[in-house]
C-alpha positions in Angstrom: -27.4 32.7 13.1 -25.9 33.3 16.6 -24.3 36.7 16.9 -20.7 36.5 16.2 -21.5 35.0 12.7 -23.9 38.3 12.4 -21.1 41.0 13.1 -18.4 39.0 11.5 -21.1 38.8 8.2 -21.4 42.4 8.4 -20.9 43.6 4.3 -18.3 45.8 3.7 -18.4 50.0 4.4 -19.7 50.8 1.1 -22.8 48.7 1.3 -23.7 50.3 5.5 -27.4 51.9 5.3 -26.2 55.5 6.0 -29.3 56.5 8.2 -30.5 55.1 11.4 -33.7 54.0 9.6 -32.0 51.4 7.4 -29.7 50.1 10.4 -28.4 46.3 10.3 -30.3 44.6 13.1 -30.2 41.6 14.6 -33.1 40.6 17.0 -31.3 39.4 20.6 -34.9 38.7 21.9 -38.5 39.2 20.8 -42.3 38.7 21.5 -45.4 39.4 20.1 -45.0 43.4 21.1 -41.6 43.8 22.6 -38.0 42.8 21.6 -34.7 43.3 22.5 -32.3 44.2 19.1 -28.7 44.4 18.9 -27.9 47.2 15.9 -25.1 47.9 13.8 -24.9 51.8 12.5 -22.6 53.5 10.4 -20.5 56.6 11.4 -19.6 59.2 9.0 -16.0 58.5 6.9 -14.6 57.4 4.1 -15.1 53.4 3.3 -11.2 53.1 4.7 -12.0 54.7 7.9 -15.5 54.1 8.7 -16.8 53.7 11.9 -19.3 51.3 13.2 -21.4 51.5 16.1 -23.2 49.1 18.5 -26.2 49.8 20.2 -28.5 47.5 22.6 -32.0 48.9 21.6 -35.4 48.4 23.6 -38.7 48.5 21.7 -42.1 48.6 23.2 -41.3 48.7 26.8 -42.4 51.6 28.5 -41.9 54.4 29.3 -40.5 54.7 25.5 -38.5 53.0 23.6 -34.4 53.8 24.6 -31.1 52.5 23.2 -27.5 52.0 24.7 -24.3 51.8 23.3 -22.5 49.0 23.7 -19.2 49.3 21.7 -17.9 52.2 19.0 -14.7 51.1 16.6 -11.4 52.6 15.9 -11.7 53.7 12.2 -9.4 50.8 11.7 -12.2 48.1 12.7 -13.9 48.2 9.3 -12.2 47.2 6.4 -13.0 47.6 2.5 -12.4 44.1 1.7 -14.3 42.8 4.7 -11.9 41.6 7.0 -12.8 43.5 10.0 -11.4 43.1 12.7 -13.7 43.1 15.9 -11.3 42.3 18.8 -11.9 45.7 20.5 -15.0 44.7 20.9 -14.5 41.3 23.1 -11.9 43.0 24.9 -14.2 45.9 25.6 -17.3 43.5 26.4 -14.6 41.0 28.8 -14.0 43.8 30.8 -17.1 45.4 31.0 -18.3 42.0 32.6 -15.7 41.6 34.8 -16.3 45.5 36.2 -19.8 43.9 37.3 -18.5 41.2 39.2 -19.9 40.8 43.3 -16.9 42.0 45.1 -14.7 43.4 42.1 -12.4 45.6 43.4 -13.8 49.5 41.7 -10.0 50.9 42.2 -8.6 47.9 40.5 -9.4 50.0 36.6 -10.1 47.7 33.3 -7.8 44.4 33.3 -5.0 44.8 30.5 -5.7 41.1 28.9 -4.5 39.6 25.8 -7.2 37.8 23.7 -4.9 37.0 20.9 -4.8 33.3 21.2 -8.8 33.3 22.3 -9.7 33.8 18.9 -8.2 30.6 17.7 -9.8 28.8 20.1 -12.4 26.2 19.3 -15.8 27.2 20.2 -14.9 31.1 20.0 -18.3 31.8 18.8 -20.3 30.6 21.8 -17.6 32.1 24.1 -18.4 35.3 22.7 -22.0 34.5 22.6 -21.9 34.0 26.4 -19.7 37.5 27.1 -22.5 39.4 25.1 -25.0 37.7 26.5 -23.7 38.2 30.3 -23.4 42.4 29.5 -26.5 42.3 28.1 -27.9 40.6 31.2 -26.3 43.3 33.4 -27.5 45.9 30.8 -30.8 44.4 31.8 -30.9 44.1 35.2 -29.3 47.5 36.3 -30.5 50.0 33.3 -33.8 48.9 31.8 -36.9 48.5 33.0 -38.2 45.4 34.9 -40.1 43.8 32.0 -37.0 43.7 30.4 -35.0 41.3 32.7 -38.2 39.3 31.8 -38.3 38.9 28.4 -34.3 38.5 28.4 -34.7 35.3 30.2 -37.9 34.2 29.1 -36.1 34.0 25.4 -32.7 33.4 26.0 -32.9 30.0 27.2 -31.9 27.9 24.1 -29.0 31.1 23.4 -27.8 30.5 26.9 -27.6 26.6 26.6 -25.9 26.9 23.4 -23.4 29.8 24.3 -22.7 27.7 27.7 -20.7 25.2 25.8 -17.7 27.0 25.1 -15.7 24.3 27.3 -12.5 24.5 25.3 -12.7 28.4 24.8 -13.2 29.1 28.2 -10.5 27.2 29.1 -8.0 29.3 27.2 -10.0 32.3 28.5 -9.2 31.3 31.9 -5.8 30.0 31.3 -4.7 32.9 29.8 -6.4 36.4 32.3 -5.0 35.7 35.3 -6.1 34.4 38.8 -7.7 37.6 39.8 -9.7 38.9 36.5 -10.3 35.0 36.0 -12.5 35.4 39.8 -14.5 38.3 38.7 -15.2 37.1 36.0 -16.6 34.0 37.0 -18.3 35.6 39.6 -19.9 37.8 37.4 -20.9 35.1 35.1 -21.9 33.0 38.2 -24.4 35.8 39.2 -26.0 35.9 36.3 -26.2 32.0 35.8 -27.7 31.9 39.6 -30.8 34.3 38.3 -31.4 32.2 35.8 -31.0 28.8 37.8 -33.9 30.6 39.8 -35.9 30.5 37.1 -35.8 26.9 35.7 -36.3 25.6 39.2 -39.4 28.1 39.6 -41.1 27.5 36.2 -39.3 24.7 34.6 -42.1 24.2 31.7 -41.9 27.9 30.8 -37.9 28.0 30.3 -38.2 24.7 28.8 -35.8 21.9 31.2 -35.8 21.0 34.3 -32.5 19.7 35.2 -30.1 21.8 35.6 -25.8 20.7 35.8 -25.3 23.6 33.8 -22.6 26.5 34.0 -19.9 24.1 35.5 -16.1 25.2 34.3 -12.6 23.8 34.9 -9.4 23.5 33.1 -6.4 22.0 34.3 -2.8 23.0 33.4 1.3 22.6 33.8 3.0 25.7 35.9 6.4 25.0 37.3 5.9 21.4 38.2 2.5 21.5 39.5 -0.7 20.6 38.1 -3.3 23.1 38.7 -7.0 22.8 38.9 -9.2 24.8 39.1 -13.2 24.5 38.9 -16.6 26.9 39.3 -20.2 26.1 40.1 -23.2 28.0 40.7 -24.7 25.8 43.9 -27.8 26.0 43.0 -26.9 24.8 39.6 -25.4 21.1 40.9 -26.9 18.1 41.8 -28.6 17.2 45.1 -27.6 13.9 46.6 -29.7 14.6 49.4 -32.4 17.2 51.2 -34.7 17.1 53.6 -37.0 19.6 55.2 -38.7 18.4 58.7 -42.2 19.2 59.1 -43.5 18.4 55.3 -44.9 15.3 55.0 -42.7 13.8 52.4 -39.5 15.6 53.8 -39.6 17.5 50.6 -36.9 20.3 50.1 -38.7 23.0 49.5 -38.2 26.5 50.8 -41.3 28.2 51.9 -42.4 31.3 51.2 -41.7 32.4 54.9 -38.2 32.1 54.5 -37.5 34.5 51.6 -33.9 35.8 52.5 -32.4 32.4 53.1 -34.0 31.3 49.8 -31.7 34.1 48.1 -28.9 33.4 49.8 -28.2 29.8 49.3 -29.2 30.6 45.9 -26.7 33.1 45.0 -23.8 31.1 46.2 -20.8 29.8 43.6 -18.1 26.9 44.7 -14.8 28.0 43.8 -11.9 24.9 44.2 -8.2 25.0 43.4 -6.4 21.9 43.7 -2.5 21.8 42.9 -0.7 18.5 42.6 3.3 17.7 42.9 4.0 15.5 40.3 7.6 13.9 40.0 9.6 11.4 37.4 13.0 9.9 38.4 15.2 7.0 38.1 18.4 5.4 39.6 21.2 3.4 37.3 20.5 0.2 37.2 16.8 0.4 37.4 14.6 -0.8 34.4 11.6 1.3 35.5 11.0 4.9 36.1 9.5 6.1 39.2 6.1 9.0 38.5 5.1 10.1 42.0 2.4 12.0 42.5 1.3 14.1 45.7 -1.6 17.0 46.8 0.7 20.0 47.2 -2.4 22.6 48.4 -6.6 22.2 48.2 -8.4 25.3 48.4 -12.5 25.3 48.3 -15.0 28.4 49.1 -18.3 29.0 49.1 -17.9 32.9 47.3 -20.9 34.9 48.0 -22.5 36.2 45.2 -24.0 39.4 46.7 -23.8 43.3 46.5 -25.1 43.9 50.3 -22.8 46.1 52.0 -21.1 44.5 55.1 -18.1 45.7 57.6 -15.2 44.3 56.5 -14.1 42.8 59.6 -17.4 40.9 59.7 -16.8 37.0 59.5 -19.4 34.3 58.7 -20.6 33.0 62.5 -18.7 35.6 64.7 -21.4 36.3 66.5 -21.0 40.2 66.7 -24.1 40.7 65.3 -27.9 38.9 65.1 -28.6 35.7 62.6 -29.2 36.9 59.2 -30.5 34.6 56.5 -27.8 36.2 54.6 -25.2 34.4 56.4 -26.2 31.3 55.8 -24.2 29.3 53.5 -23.2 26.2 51.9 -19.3 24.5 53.2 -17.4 21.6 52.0 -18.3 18.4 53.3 -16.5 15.7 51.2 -13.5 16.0 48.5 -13.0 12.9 46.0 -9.5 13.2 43.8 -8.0 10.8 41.3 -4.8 10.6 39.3 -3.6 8.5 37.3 -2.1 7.2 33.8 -5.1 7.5 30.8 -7.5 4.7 31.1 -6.3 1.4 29.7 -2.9 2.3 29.2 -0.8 -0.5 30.1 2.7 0.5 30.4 2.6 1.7 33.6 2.2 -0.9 36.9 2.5 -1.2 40.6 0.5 1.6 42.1 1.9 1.7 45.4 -0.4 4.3 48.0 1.7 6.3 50.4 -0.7 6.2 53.4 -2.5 2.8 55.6 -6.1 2.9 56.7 -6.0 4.1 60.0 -7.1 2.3 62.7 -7.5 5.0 65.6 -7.9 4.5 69.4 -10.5 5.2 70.9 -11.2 6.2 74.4 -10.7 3.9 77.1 -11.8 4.4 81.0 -11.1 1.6 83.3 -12.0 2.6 87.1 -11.4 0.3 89.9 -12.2 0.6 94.1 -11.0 -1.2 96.6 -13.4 -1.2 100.1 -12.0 -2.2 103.5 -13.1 -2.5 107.3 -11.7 -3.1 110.4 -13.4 -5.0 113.3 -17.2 -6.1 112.9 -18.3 -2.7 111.7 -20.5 -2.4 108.7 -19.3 0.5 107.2 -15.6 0.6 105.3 -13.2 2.6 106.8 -10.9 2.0 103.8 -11.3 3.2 100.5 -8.9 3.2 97.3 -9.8 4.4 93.7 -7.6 4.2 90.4 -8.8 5.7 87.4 -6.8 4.8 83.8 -7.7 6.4 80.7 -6.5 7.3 77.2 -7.6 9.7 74.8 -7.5 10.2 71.0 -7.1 13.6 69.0 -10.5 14.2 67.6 -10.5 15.6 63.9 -13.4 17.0 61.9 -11.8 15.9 58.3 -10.3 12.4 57.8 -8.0 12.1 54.8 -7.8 8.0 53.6 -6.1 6.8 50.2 -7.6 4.1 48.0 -6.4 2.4 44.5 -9.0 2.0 41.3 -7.2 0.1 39.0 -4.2 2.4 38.1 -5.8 5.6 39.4 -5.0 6.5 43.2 -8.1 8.2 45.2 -7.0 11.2 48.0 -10.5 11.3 49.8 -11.3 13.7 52.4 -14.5 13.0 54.8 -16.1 15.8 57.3 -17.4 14.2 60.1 -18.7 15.4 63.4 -16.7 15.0 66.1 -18.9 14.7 68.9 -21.2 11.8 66.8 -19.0 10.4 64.3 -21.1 10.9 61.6 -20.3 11.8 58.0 -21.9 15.2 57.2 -22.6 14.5 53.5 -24.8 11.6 54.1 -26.5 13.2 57.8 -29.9 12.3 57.8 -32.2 13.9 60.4 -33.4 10.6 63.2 -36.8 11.5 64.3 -38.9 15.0 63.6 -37.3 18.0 65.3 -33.4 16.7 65.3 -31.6 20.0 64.8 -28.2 19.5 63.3 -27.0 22.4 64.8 -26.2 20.4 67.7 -24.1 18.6 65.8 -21.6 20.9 64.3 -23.3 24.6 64.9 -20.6 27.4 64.9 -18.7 25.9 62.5 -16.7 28.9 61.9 -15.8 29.9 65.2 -14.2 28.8 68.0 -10.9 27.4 67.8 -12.0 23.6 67.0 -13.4 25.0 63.9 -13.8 22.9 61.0 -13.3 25.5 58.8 -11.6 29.2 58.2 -12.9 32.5 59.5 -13.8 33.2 55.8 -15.9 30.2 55.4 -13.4 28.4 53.4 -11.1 25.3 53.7 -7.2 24.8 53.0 -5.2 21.7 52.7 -1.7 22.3 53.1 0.8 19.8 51.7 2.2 19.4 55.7 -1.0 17.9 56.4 -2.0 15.9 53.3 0.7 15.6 51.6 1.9 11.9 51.2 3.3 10.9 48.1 1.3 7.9 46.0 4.2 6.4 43.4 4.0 4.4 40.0 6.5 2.4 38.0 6.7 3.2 34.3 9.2 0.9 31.8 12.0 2.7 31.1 10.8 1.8 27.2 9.1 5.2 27.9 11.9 7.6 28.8 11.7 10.5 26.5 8.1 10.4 25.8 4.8 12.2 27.2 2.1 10.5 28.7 -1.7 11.6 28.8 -2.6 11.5 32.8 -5.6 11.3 34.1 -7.2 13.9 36.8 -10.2 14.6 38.0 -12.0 15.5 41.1 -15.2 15.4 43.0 -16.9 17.9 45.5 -19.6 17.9 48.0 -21.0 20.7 49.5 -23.6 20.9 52.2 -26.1 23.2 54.0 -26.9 23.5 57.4 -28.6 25.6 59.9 -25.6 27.6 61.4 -27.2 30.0 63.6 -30.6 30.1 62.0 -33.4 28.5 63.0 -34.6 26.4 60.0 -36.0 22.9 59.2 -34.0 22.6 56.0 -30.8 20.5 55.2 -29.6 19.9 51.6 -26.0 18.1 50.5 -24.8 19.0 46.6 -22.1 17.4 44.5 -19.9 18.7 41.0 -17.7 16.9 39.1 -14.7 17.9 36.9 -12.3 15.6 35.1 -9.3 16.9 32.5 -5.9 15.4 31.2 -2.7 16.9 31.6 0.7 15.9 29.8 3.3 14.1 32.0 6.5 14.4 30.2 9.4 11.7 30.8 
């Protein structure tokens, strides 16, 4: 029984133990001499107005054995003919996590969020699942003892995997808080999902898998004739496409023990993408089609960093005021991959026409010629003339193409060097010692930076923002089609200012459906 099936089992007021000794218990996590137990305990009152209490309870740690509460009800919550109702509760867990989060703002006070609809949701019961879980994680980490944290992971494992697919859930979660709880939220969830990545990489026959692709969340929705995307993932949690680290035989990508700090830092990292599209649908007299355009209005990635470390707010990633740190170092966007289009198979809509041609750019040209003269029988020229052409090209880091898959257009963007040429995703080291540094180091600074002070890059529609256009029969005015979107990320580490051997390039998917009415 997972735990939201325990407290919404709970028997009625009349049947509650009414000392501490009988409490209803429910065992979170366990071992031979330890265990980690959720309990339920009466308050004094009438079986109308009784009042329950939830408390997190440690037995056989040491020092001694200590309990926390986690939640007490209104005298409403409990009910005589067992309909209780336990809403306070998520609400009161929600914002607890969300008061945890790297970065949350302290002055900001408990988010004011309606969880109404939430409770309809499919998958409820592992969305709650993975709240409690989460404030008992933090419960763990900042007021318990260190064994603790232990045995939390070293048992949650199959709750975790289980309460992580809450897909639908989560989406009306997210849909529903708002932009700014919705990123402390996830942050806070991403910081505990980043421990336990740890884990799983470090000893993946004692938590039981060792693949990870876990923790990834999107939803996409309609807001005032934009579709909005937005996605999360813990880095350490996607898939590598490609690593390297010079100096080991193989080029395996390990981390040695030396470097400790930029271990942790590239560990507790979280991709956080927003990706708006312009979607229209018109149509002239006359015409027996109707025209869907679709164009990318705004693309927003970051790297967040999922730390607590105290740090001057005017600091910047790479602005050189102060020393390398390991701490610094981070992952960045290095390719973007996003389709739209009509569901798969669908065959009323035709003629995909793309609003942008491959480029062919000019490259640099030199041309130098000299003319050399003399006058009498002397050996030496006396005459000399020189002309010198040349045209140049505007060199940009990201290069932004089109492309048509069947009925779905493809907005690709590609970071590239611009001193080599070459593709950052797919970089591979030639020869032992290159340091890619040389290639793009200071990528934050300077004002050929490839990316913001912040670490982050924006797409504006000004810059991207070239319409792609379908033709629909007319046979469909007045009805709603299912449209495809989806979108693919790759983000890449390398040595900024840091001296270090190792290189890495990650990737996350998302893909959702959104309603295009005609």
């Amino acid at each position: 029984m997972d735990v939201w099936s325990w407290i919404t089992h709970l028997p009625d007021p009349g049947d509650w133990p009414e000392t501490s000794d009988a409490a209803l218990d429910f065992k979170v996590a366990s071992s031979p001499a330890k265990s980690i137990v959720l309990r339920a305990e009466r308050t004094a009152g009438s079986d109308s107005e009784a009042l329950a209490t939830f408390l997190v309870c440690l037995e056989g740690f040491h020092p001694s054995n200590s309990a926390k509460t986690l939640w007490v009800s209104n005298p409403c919550a409990l009910s005589a003919d067992g309909s209780h109702d336990f809403r306070p509760l998520v609400l009161q867990l929600v914002q607890e996590v969300i008061a945890r989060a790297p970065s949350c703002d302290p002055a900001a006070g408990p988010p004011k969020l309606d969880l109404r609809p939430l409770f309809a949701a499919s998958q409820f019961s592992n969305f709650f699942e993975l709240v409690f879980l989460c404030r008992l994680f933090w419960l763990c980490a900042c007021d318990s003892p260190g064994d603790v944290g232990y045995l939390y992971f070293q048992a949650m494992n199959p709750a975790l995997v289980r309460a992580l697919d809450c897909k639908d859930a989560m989406r009306e979660f997210l849909a529903s808080a708002g932009v700014d709880w919705e990123i402390y939220f996830m942050r806070s969830l991403g910081y505990m999902l980043a421990k336990w990545c740890i884990l799983r990489e470090l000893s993946p026959t004692e938590s039981g898998a060792t693949e990870l692709g876990f923790g990834f969340f999107s939803y996409a929705i309609e807001s005032h004739g934009l579709w909005v995307l937005r996605g999360y993932a813990p880095v350490l949690a996607m898939e590598r496409t490609h690593h390297h680290h010079q100096g080991h035989p193989d080029g395996y990508a390990a981390l040695e023990a030396k470097e400790p700090l930029l271990r942790y830092a590239l560990a507790h990292q979280q991709l956080e993408a927003v990706l708006q599209l312009e979607y229209s649908a018109s149509s002239r007299e006359g015409d027996r089609f109707i025209r869907v355009g679709v164009r990318v209005d705004n693309l927003r990635l970051h790297i967040a960093r999922l730390a607590f470390a105290k740090r001057d707010p005017c600091h910047q990633v790479g602005d050189g005021q102060e020393p390398a740190s390991p701490t610094d170092e981070r992952h960045f966007p290095s390719r973007v991959r996003v389709w739209v289009g009509p569901e798969l198979g669908f065959a009323g809509v035709s003629c995909l026409s793309l609003g942008r041609s491959t480029e062919n750019p000019e490259r640099e040209v030199e041309r130098e010629q000299t003319v050399n003269g003399s006058f009498g029988e002397s050996k030496f020229p006396r005459v000399r003339a020189t002309a010198r052409i040349s045209s140049r090209s505007r060199a940009r880091s990201w290069r932004w193409e089109q492309e048509a898959e069947g009925n779905l257009a493809v907005f690709e963007g590609v970071l590239s060097d611009t001193a080599t040429g070459a593709e950052v995703a797919t970089w591979r080291p030639k020869g032992k010692g290159a340091d890619p540094r040389g290639e793009m180091r200071r990528r934050y600074a300077g004002p050929g930076r490839a990316f913001s002070k912040a670490g982050g890059l924006v797409v504006a529609g000004d810059e991207y923002g070239e319409w792609v256009w379908w033709r629909v029969g007319r046979e469909m005015e007045g009805k709603a089609l299912q449209w495809r979107v989806g979108w693919k990320v790759w983000v890449t580490y390398w040595p900024n200012e840091l001296k270090t051997p190792y290189m890495e390039t990650r990737c996350v998917e998302w893909r959702d459906e959104v309603v295009l009415p005609l």
